[in-house]
PDB file of N, CA, C and O in Angstrom:
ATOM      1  N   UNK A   1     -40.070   3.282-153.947  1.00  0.00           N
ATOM      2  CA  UNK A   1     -39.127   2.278-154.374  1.00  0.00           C
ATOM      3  C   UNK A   1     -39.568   1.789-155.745  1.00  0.00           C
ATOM      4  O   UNK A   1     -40.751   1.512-155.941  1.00  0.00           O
ATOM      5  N   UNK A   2     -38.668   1.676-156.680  1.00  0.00           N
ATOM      6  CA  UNK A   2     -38.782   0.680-157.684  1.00  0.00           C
ATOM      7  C   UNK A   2     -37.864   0.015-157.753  1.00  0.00           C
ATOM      8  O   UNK A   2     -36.747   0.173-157.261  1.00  0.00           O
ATOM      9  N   UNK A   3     -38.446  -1.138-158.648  1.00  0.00           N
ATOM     10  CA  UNK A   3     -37.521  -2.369-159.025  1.00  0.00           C
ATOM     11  C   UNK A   3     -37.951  -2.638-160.548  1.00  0.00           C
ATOM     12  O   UNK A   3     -38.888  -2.143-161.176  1.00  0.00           O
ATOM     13  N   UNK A   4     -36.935  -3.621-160.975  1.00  0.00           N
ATOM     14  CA  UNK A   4     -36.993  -3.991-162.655  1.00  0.00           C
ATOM     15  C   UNK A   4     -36.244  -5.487-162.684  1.00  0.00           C
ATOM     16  O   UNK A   4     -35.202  -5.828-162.124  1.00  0.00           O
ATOM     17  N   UNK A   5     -37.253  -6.347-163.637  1.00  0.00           N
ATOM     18  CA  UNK A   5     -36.616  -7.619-163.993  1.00  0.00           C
ATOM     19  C   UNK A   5     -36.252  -8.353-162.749  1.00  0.00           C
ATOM     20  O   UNK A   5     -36.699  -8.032-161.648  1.00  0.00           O
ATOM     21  N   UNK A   6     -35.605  -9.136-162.904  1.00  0.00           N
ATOM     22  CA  UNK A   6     -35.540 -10.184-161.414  1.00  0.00           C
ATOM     23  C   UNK A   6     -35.825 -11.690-162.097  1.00  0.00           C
ATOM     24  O   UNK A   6     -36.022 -11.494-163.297  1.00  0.00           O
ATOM     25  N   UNK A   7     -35.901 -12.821-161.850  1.00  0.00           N
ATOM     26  CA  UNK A   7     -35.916 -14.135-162.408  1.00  0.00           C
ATOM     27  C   UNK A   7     -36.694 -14.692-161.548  1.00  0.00           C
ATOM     28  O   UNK A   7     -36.365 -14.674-160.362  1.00  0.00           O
ATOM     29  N   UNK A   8     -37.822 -15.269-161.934  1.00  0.00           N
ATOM     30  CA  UNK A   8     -39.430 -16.323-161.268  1.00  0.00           C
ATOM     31  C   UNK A   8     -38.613 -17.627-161.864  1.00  0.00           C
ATOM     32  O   UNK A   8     -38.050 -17.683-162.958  1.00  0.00           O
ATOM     33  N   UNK A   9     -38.693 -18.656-160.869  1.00  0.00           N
ATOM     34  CA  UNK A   9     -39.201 -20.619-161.689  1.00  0.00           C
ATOM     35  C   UNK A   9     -37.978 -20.584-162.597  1.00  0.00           C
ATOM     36  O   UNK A   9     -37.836 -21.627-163.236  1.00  0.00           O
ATOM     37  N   UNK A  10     -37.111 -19.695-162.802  1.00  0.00           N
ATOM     38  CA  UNK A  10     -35.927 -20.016-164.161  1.00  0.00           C
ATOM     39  C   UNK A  10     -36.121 -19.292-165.163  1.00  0.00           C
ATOM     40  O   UNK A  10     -35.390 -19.454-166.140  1.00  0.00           O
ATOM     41  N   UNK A  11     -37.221 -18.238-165.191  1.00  0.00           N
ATOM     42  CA  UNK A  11     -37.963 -17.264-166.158  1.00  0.00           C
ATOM     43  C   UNK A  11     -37.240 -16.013-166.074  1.00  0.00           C
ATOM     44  O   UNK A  11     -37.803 -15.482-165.116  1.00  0.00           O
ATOM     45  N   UNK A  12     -36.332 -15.189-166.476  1.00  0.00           N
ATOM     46  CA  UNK A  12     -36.220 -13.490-166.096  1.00  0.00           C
ATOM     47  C   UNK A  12     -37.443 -12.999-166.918  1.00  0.00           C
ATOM     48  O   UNK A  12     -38.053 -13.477-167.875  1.00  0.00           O
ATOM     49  N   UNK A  13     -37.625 -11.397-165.885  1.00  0.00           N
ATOM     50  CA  UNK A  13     -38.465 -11.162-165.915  1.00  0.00           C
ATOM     51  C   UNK A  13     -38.519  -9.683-166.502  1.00  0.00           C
ATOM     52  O   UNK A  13     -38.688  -9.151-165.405  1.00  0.00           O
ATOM     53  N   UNK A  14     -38.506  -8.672-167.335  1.00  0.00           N
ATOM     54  CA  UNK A  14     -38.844  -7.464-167.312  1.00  0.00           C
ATOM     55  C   UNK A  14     -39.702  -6.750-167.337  1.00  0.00           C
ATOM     56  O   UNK A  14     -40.006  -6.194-168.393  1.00  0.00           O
ATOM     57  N   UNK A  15     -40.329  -6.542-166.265  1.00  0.00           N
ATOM     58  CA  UNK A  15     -41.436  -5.733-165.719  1.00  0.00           C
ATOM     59  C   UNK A  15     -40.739  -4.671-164.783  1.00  0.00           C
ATOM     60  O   UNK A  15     -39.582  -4.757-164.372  1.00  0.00           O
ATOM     61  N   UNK A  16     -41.706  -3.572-164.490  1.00  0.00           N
ATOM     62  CA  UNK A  16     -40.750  -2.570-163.743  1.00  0.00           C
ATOM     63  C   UNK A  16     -42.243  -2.231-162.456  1.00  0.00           C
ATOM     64  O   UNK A  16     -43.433  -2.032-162.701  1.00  0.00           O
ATOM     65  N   UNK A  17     -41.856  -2.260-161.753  1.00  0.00           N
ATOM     66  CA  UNK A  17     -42.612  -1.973-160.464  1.00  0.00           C
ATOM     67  C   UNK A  17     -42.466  -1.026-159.483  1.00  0.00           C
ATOM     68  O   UNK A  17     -41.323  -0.934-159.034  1.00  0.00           O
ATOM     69  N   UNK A  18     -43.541  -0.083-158.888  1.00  0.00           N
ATOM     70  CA  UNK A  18     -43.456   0.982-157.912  1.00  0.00           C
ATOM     71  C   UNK A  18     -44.077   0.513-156.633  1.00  0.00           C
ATOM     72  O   UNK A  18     -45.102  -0.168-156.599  1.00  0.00           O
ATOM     73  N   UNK A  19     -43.224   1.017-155.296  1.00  0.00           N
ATOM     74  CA  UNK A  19     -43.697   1.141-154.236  1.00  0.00           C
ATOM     75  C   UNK A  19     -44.399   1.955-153.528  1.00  0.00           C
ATOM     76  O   UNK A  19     -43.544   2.716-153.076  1.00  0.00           O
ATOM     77  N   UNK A  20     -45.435   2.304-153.123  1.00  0.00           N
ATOM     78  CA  UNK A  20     -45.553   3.545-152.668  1.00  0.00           C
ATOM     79  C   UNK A  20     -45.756   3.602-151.197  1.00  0.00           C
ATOM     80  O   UNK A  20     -45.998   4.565-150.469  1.00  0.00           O
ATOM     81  N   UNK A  21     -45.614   2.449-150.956  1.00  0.00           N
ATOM     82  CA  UNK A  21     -45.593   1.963-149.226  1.00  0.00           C
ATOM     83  C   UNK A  21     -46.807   1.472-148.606  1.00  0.00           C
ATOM     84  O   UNK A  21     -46.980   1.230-147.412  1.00  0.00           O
ATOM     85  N   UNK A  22     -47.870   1.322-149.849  1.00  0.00           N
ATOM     86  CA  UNK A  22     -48.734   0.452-149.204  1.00  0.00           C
ATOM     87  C   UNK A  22     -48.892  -0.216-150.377  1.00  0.00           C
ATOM     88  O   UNK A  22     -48.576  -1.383-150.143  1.00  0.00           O
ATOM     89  N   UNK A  23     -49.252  -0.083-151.651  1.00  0.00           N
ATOM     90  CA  UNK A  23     -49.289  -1.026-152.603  1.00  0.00           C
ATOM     91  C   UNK A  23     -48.130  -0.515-153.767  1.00  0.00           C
ATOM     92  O   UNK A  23     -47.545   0.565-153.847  1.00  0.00           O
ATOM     93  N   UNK A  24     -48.022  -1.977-154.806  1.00  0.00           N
ATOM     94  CA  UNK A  24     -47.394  -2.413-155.789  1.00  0.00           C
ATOM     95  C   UNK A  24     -48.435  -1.729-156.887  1.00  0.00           C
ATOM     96  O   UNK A  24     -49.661  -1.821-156.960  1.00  0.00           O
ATOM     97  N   UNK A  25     -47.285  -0.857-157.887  1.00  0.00           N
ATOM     98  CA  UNK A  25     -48.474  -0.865-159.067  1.00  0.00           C
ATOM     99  C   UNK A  25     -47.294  -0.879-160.083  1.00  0.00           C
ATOM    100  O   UNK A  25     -46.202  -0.381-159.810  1.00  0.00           O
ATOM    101  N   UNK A  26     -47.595  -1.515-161.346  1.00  0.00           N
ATOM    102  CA  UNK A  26     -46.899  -2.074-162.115  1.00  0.00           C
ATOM    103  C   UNK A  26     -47.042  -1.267-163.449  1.00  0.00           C
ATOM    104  O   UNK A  26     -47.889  -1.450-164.324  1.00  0.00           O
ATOM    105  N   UNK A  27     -45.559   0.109-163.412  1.00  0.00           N
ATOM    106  CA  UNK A  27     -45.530   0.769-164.844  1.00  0.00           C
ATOM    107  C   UNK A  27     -45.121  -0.281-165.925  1.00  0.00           C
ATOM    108  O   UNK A  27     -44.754  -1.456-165.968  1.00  0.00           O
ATOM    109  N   UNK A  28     -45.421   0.934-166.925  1.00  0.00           N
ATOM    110  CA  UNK A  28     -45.296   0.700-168.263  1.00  0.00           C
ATOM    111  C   UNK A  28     -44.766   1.304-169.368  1.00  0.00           C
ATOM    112  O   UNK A  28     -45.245   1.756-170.408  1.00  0.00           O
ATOM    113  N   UNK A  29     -43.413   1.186-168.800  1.00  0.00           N
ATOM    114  CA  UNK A  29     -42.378   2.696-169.687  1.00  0.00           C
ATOM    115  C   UNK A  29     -42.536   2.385-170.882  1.00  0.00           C
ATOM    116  O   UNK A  29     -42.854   1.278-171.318  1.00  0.00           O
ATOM    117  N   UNK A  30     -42.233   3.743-171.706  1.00  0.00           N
ATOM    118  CA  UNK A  30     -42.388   3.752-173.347  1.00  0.00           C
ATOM    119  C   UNK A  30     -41.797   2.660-174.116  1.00  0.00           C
ATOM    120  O   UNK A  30     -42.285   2.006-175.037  1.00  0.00           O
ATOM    121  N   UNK A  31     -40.223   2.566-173.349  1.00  0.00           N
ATOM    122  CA  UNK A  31     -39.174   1.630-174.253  1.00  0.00           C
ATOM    123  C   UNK A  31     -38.845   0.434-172.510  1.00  0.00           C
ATOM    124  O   UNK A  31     -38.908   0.918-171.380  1.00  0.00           O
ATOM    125  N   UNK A  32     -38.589  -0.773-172.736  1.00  0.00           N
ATOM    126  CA  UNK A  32     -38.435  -2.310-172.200  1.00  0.00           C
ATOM    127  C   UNK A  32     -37.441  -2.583-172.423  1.00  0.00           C
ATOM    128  O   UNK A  32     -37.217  -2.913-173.588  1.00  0.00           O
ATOM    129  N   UNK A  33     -36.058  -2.595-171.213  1.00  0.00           N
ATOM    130  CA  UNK A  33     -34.977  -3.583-171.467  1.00  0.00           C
ATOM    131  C   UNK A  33     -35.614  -4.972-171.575  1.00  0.00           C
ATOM    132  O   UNK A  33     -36.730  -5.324-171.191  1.00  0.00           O
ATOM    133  N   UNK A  34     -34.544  -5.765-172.257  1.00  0.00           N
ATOM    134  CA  UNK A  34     -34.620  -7.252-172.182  1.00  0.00           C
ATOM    135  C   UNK A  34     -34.792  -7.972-171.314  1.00  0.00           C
ATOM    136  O   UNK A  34     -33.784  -7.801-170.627  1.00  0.00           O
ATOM    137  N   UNK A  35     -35.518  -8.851-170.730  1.00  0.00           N
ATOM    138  CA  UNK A  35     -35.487  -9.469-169.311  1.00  0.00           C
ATOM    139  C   UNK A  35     -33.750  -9.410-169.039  1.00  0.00           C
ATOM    140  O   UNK A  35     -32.776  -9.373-169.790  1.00  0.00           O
ATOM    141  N   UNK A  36     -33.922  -9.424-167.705  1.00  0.00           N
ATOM    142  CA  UNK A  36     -32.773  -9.885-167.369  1.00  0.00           C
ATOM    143  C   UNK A  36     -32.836  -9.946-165.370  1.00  0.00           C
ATOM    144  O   UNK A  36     -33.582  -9.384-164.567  1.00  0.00           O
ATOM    145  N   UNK A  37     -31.760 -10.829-165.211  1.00  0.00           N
ATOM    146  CA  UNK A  37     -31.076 -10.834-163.457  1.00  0.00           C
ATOM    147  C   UNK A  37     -30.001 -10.487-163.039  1.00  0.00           C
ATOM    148  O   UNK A  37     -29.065 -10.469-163.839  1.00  0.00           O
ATOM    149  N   UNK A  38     -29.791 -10.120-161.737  1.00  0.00           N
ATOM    150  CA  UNK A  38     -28.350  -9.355-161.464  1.00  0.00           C
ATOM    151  C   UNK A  38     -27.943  -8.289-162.076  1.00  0.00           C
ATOM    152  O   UNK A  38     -26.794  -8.057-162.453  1.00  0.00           O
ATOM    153  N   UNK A  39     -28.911  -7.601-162.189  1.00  0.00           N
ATOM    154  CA  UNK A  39     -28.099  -6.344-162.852  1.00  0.00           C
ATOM    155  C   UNK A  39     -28.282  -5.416-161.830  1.00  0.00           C
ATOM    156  O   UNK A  39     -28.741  -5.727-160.731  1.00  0.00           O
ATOM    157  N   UNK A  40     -27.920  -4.215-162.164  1.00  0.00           N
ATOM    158  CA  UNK A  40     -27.287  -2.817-160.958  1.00  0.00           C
ATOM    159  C   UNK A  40     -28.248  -1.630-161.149  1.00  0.00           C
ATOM    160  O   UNK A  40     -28.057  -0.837-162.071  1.00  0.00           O
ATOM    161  N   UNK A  41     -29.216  -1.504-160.348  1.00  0.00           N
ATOM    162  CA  UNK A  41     -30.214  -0.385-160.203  1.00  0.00           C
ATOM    163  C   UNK A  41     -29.952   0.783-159.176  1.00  0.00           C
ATOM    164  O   UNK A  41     -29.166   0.666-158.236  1.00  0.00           O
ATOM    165  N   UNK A  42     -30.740   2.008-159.465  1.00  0.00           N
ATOM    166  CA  UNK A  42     -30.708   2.646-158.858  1.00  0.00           C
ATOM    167  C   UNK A  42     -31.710   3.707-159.237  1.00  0.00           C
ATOM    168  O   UNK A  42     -32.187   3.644-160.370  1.00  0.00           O
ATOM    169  N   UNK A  43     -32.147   4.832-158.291  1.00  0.00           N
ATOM    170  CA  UNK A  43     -33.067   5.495-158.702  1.00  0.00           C
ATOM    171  C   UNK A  43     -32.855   6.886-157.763  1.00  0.00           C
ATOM    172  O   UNK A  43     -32.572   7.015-156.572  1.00  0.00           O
ATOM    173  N   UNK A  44     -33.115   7.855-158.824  1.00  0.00           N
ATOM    174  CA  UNK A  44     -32.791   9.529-158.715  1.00  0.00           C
ATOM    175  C   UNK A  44     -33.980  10.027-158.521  1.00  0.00           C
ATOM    176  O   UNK A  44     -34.603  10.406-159.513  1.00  0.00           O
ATOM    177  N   UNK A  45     -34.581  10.146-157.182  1.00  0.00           N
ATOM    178  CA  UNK A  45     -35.767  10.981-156.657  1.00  0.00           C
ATOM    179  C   UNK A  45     -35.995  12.019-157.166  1.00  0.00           C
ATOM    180  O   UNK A  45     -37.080  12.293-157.678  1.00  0.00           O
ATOM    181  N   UNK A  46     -34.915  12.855-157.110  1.00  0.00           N
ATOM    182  CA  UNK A  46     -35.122  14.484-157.811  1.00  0.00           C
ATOM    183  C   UNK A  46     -35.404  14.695-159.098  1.00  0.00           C
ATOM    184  O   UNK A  46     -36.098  15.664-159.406  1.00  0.00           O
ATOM    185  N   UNK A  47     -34.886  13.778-160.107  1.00  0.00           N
ATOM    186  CA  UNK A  47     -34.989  13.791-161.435  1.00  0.00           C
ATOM    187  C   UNK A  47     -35.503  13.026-161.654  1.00  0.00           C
ATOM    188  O   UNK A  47     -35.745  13.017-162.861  1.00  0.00           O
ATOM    189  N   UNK A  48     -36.182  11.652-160.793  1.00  0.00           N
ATOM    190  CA  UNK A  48     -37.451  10.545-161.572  1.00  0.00           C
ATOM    191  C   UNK A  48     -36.603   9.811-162.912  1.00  0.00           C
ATOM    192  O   UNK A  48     -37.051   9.286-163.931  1.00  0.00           O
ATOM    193  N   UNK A  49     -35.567   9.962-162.566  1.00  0.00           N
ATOM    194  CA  UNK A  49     -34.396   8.539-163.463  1.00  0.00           C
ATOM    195  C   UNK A  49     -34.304   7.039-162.979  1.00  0.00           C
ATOM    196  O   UNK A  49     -33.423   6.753-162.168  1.00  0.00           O
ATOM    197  N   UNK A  50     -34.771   6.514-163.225  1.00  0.00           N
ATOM    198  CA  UNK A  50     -34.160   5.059-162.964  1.00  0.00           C
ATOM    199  C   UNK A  50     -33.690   4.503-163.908  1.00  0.00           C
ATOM    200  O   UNK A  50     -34.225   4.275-164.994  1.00  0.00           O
ATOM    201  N   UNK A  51     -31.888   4.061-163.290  1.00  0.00           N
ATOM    202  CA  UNK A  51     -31.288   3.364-164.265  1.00  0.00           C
ATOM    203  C   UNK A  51     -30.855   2.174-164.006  1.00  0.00           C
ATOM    204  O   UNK A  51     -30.804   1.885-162.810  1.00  0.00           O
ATOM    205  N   UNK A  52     -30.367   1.015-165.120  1.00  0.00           N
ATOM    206  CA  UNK A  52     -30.045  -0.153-164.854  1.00  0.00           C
ATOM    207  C   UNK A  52     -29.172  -0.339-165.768  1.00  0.00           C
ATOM    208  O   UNK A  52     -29.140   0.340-166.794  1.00  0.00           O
ATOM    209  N   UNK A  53     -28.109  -1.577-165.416  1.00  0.00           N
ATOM    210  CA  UNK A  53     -26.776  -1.365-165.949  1.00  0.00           C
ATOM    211  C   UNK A  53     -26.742  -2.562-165.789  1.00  0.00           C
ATOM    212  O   UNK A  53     -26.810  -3.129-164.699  1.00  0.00           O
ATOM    213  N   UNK A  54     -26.599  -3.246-167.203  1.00  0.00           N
ATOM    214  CA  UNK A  54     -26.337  -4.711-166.854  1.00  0.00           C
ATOM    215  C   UNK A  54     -26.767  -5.898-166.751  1.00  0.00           C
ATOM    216  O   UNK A  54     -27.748  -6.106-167.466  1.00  0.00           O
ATOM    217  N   UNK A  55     -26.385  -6.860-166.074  1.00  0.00           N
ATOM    218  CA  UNK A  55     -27.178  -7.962-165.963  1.00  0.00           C
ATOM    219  C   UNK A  55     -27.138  -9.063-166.552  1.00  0.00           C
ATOM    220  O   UNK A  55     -26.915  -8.610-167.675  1.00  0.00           O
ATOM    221  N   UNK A  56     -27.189 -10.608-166.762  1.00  0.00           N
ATOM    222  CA  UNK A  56     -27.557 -11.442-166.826  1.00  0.00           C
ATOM    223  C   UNK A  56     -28.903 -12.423-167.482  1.00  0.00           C
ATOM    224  O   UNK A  56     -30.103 -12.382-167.209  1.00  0.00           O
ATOM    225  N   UNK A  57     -28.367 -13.031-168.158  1.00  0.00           N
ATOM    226  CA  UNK A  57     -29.537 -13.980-168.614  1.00  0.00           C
ATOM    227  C   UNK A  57     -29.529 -15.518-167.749  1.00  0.00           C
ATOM    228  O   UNK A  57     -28.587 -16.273-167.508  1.00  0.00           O
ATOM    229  N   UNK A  58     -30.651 -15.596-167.484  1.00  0.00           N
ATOM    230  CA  UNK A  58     -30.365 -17.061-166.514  1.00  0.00           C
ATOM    231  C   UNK A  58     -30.153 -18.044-167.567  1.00  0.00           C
ATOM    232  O   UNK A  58     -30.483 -18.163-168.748  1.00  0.00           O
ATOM    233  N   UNK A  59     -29.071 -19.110-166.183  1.00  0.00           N
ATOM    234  CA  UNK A  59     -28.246 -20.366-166.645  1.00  0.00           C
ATOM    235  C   UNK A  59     -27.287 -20.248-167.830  1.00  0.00           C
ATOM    236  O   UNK A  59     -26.824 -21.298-168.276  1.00  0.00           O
ATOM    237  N   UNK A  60     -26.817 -18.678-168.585  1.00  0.00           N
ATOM    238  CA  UNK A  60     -26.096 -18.775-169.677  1.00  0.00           C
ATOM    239  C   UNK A  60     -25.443 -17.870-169.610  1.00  0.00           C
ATOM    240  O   UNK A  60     -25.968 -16.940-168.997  1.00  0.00           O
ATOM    241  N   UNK A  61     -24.241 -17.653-170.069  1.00  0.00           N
ATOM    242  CA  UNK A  61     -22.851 -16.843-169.882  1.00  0.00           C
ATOM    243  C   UNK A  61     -23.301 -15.710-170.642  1.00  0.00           C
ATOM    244  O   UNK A  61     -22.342 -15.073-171.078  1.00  0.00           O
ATOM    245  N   UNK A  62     -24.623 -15.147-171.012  1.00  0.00           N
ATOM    246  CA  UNK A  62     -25.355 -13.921-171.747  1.00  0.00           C
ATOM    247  C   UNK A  62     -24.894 -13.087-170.372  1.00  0.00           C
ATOM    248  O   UNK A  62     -25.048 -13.441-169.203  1.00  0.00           O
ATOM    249  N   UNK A  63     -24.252 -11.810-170.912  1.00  0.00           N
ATOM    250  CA  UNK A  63     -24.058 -10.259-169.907  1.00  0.00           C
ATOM    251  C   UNK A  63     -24.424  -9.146-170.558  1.00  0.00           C
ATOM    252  O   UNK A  63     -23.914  -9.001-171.669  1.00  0.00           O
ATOM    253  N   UNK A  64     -25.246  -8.225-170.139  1.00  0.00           N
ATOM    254  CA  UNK A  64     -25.577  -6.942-171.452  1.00  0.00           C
ATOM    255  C   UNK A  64     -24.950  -6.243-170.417  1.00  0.00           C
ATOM    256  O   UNK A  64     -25.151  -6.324-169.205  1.00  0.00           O
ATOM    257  N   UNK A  65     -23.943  -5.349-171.220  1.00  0.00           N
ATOM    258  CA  UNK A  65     -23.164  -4.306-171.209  1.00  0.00           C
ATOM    259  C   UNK A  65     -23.786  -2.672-171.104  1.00  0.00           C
ATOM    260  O   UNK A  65     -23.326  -1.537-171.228  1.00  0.00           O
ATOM    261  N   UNK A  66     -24.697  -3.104-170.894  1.00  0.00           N
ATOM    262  CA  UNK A  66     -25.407  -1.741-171.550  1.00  0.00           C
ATOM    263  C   UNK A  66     -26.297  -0.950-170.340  1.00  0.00           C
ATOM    264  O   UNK A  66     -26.723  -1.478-169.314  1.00  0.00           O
ATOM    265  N   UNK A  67     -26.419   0.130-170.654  1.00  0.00           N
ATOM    266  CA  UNK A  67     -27.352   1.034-169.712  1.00  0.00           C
ATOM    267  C   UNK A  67     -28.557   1.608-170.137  1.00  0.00           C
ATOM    268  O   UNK A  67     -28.672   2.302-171.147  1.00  0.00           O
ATOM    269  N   UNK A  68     -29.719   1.223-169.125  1.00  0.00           N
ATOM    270  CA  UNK A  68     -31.175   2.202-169.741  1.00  0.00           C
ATOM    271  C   UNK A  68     -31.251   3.040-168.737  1.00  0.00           C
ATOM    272  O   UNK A  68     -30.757   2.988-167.611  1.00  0.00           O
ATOM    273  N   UNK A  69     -31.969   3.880-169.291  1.00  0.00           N
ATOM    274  CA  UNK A  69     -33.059   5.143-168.353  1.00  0.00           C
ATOM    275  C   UNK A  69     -34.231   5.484-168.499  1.00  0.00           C
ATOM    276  O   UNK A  69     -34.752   6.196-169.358  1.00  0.00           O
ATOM    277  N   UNK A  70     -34.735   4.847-167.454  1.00  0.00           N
ATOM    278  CA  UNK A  70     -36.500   4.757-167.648  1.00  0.00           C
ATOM    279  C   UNK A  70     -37.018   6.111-166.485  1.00  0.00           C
ATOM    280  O   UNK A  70     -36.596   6.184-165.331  1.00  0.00           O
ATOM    281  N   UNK A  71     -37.679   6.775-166.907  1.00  0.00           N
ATOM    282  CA  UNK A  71     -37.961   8.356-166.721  1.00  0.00           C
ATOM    283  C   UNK A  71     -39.585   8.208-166.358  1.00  0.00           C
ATOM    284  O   UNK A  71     -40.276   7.206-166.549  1.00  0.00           O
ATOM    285  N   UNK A  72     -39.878   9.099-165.955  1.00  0.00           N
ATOM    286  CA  UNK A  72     -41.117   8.933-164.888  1.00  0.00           C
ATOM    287  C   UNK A  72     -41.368   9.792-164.240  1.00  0.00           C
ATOM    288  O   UNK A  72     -40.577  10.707-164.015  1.00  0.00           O
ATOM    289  N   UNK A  73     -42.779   9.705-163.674  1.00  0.00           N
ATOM    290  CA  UNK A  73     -43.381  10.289-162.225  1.00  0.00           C
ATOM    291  C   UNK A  73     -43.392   8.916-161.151  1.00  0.00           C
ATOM    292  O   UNK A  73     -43.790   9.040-159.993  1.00  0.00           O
TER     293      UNK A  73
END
């Protein structure tokens, strides 16, 4: 499992994180979307794509339109 960004205390957050079913270890892709919350993830086992689409800046009518692809083992 991974995940990306998410909002702490009123803070968004962009960090990107792996599961491997017993611990958390915290990559460090080449290129960093902008923090952000609520945005739309997903992740391609076969090809090691994870993408995110979107999202939110907390408490402000900020929406990024936009899509990354963070690539990996």
């Amino acid at each position: 499992m991974v995940v990306f960004g998410g909002g702490s205390e009123g803070v968004d957050q962009n960090t990107t994180w792996a599961w491997d079913g017993t611990d958390w270890t915290q990559l460090s892709p080449a290129r960093i979307p902008a923090a952000r919350e609520e945005m739309g993830t997903v992740l391609d086992p076969a090809s090691h794509q994870f993408l995110i689409l979107g999202g939110t800046v907390f408490n402000t009518d900020t929406f990024f339109g936009e899509t990354w692809k963070l690539t990996g083992q």
